[in-house]
C-alpha positions as CSV (number, residue, x, y, z in Angstrom):
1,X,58.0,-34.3,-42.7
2,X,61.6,-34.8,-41.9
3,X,64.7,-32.2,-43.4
4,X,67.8,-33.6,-43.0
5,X,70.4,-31.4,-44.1
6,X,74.4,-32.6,-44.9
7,X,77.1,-30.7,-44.9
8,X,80.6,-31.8,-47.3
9,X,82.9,-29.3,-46.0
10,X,80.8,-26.4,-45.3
11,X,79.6,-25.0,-42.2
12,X,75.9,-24.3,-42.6
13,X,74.6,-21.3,-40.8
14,X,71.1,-21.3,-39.1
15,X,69.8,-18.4,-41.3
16,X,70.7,-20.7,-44.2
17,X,68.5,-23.6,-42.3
18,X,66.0,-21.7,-41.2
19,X,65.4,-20.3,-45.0
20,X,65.8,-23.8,-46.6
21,X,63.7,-25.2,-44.0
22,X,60.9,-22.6,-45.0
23,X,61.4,-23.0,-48.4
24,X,61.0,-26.6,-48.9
25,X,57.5,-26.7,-46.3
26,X,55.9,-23.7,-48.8
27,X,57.4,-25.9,-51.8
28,X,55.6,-29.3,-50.1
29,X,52.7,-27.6,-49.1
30,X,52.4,-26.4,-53.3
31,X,52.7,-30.4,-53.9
32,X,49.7,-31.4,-52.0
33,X,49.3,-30.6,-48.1
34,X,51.8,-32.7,-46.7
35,X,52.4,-35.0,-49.2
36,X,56.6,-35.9,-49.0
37,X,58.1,-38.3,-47.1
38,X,61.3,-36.2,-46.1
39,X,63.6,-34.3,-48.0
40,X,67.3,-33.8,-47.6
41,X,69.8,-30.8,-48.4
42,X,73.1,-31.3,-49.4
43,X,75.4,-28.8,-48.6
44,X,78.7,-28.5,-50.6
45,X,82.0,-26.0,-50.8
46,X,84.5,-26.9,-53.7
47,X,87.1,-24.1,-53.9
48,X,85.7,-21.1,-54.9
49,X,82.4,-22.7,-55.5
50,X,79.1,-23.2,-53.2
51,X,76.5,-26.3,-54.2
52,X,73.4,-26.6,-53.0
53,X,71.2,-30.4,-53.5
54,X,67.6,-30.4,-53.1
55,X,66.4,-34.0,-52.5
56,X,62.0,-34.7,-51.9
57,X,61.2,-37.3,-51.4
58,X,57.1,-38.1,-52.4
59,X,54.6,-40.6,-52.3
60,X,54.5,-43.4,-54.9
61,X,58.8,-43.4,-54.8
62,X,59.0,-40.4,-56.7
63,X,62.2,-38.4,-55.9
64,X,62.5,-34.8,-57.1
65,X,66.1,-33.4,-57.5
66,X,67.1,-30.0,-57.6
67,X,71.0,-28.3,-58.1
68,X,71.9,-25.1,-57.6
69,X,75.6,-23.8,-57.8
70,X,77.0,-20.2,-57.7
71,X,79.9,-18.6,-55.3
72,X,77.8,-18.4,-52.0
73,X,75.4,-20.7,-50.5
74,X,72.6,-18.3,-50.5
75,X,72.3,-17.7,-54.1
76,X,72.9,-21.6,-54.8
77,X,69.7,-22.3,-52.2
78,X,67.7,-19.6,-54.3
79,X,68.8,-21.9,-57.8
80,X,67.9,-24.8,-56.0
81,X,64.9,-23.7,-54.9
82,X,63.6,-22.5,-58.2
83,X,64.7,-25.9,-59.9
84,X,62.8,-27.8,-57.4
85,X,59.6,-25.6,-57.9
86,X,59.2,-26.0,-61.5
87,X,59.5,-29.8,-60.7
88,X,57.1,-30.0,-58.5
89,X,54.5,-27.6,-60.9
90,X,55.4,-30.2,-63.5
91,X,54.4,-33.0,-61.1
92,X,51.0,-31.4,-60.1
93,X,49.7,-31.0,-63.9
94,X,51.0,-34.3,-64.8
95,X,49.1,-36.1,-67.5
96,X,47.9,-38.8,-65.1
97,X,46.5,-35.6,-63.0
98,X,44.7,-34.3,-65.6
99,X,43.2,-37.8,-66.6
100,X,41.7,-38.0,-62.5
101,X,40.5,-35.0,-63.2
102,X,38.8,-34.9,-66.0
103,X,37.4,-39.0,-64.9
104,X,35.7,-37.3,-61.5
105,X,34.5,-34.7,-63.7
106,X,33.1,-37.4,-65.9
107,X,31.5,-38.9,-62.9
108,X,29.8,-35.9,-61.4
109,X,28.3,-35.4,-64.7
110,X,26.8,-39.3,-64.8
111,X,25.5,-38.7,-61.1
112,X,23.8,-34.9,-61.6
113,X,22.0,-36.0,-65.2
């Protein structure tokens, strides 16, 4: 998986990289082993105020987007990164999850009776 990261007038610091970087593999790794395409990360400074975007890419053309803003980029990455976890536990027990699941279920039971 590919992280490309963007920077609108901000200088992004390698810790900040490193911990995004980190972040996103645990987050993909919650979403299925592997299972995005790439994801990007926006960087943004507007005045007084620090913006981080959160962009995953999955399978199936799914994007997930996540926003976080607060006065230093650290803080905005942790928003971000919290945003972008819930979507991905959303995605995960979506309904047409819960149907696979409960259809292989269905078929195990056929195949042991």
């Amino acid at each position: 998986m590919d992280i490309i990261f963007h920077a609108h007038h901000a200088d992004i610091s390698p810790r900040l990289q490193q911990r995004a970087d980190a972040s996103i593999r645990k987050i993909v790794a919650r979403l299925g082993g592997g299972r995005a395409v790439d994801a990007v990360v926006r960087v943004e400074e507007d005045g007084p105020t620090r913006r981080v975007e959160l962009v995953l890419r999955a399978p199936r053309g799914r994007r997930l987007v996540a926003r976080g803003e607060a006065r230093h980029f650290g803080p905005a990455l942790t928003a971000a990164l919290g945003k972008l976890g819930a979507q991905v536990k959303r995605a995960r027990n979506s309904g047409s999850a819960r149907r696979r699941v409960a259809k292989a279920r269905t078929r195990r039971a056929h195949v042991t009776a």
